[in-house]
N, C-alpha and C positions, 0 to 999 in steps of 0.2 A: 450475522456474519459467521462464517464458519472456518476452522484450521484442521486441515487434518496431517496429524502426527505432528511435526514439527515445521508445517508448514508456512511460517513466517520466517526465521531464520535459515531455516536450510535451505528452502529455496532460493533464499535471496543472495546465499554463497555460491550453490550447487550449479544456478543458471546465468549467472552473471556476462561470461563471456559467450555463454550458445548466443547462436543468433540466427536470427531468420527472416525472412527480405520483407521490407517496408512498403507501401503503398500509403497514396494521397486517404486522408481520414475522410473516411464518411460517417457523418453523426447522424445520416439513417440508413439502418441494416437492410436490403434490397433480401426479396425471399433466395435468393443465389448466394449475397455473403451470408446470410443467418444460417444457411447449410453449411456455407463452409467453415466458419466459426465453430459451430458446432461440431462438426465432422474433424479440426483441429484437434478441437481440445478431447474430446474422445479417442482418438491416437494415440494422441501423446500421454492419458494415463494407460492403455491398453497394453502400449509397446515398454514405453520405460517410467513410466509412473512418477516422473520428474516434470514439472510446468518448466519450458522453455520460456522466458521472458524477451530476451531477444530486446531489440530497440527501446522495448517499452521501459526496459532498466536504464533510466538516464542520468541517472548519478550513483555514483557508488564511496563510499567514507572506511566501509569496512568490511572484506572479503573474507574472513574465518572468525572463528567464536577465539583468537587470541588477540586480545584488549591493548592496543599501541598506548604509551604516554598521552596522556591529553585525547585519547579520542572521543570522537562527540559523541553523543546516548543517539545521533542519526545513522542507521547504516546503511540507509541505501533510498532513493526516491523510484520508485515506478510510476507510470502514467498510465491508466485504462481509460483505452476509447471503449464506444458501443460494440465494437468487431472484438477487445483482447477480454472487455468483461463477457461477452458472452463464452470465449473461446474458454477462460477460466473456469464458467460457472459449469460447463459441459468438462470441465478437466476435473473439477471437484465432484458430482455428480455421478461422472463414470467411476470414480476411485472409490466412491462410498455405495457400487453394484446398483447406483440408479440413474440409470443415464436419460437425458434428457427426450422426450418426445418432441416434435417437430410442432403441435400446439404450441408446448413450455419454452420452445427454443423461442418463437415468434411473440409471446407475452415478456419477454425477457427482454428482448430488443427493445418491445415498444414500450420498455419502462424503460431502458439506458438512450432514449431517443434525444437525440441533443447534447448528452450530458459525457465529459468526462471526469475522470475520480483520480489525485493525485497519493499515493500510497507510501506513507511514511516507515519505513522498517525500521525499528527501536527498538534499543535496551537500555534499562535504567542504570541512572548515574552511579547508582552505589549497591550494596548488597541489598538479597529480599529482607534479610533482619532488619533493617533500618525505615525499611516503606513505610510502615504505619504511624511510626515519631515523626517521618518528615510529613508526611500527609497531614498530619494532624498539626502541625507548623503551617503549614498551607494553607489549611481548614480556617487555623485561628487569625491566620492573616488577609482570607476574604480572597484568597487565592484560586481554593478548590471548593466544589461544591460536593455534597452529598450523591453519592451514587447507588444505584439500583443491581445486586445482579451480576456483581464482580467486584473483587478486591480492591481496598485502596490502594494507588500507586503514581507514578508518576505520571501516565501515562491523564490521571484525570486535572493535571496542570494546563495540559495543550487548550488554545484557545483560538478562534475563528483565526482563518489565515485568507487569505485578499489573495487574485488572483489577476495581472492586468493583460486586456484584450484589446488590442486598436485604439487605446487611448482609455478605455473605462474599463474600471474596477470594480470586479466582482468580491463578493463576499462569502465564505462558507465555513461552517461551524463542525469541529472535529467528530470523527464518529470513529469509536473506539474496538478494537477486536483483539481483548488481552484485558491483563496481562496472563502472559505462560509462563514457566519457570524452566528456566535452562542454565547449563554451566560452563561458564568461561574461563579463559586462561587470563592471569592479572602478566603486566609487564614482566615482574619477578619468575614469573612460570609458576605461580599458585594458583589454584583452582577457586572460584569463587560462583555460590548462585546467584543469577540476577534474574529480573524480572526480563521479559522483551514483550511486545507490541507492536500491532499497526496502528497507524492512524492514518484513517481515509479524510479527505476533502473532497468536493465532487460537485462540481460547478456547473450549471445549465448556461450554452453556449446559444441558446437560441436567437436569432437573431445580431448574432454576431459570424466574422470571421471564423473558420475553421479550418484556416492554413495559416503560415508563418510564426513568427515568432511569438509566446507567453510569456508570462513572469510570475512565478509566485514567489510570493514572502510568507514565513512563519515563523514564528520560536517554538523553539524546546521547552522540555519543562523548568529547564535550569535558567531562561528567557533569555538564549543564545539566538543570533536572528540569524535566518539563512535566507537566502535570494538565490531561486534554481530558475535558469530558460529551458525552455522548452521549443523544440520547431513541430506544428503540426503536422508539417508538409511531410516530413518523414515519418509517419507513423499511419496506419489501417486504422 
């Protein structure tokens, strides 16, 4: 998983209200939408270098890096079907002067075939000084596991979150991209570093519904539970 520049939190301020028109979800990319997908997200790093989220932003907790009373370490849920992952993976791709090939674009579908990924935007509870004592509270309490290849933080708290479709519940286990380090505004108007992060979920729908309404459940690292719906019907 890759971030480029500040690509976790900013965009998920910067794009919040763009928007741009929904269509019925297809969970297989036809060679016409994988162009077009493609051909999206190539644009929109060419022209303004901003990912447009559009629909797929379906909840939002916190619009700017200034920190409300009580806000939750959640700032935002996005949803990637196979059409907004690929549109992404061709919006990151062209940003980073390597734009995808029409092979790469078609091996990309038919790995997001069936599957969508629900995108947790986060920043940690407390300052970056304190990650390591509380992780290691975590650690000793059989909470966190040892990780590979990035810092400890809050961020390795999160644990499989359920997903319900038609009556059955799906399962999927957190997959982490962070943490980065950025700075926010505390209530007071003090400046403060925190950690931030995504965490993906990314559920194979196969043989299930791919319209109407979802449910997921998760907790936070602080094991705050949230309950977000989702409609398929509105989204590509």
């Amino acid at each position: 998983m890759r971030t480029v520049t500040l690509l976790g939190k900013a965009l998920l301020i910067c794009t919040g209200l763009l928007v741009s028109p929904a269509a019925a979800l297809s969970p297989v990319l036809t060679p016409a939408l994988t162009a077009q997908a493609t051909k999206e997200g190539d644009t929109m790093s060419r022209n303004t270098g901003v990912y447009t989220w559009g629909p797929y932003l379906i909840k939002t907790y916190t619009d700017d890096i200034v920190l409300k009373v009580n806000s939750p370490e959640v700032d935002g849920i996005a949803l990637g079907t196979p059409y907004e992952r690929l549109r992404y993976e061709s919006f990151l791709d062209t940003f980073q002067d390597m734009p995808l090939t029409p092979d790469q674009s078609a091996q990309f579908a038919q790995k997001w075939k069936n599957k969508i990924s629900f995108l947790l935007y986060t920043h940690s509870p407390g300052p970056v000084a304190q990650e390591e004592e509380l992780w290691q509270q975590a650690y000793n309490q059989g909470k966190a596991t040892e990780t590979k290849g990035r810092e400890h933080s809050y961020l390795d708290l999160y644990q499989p979150a359920t997903l319900t479709v038609a009556g059955k519940t799906l399962t999927a286990k957190p997959e982490i991209d962070g943490p980065y380090g950025d700075q926010f505004t505390l209530p007071a108007g003090t400046p403060q570093f925190r950690y931030l992060g995504v965490v993906h979920y990314t559920f194979d729908l196969t043989g299930l519904p791919t319209s109407g309404s979802v449910t997921l459940n998760f907790k936070d690292s602080g094991g705050k539970t949230y309950t977000q719906k989702a409609d398929l019907s509105q989204l590509r």
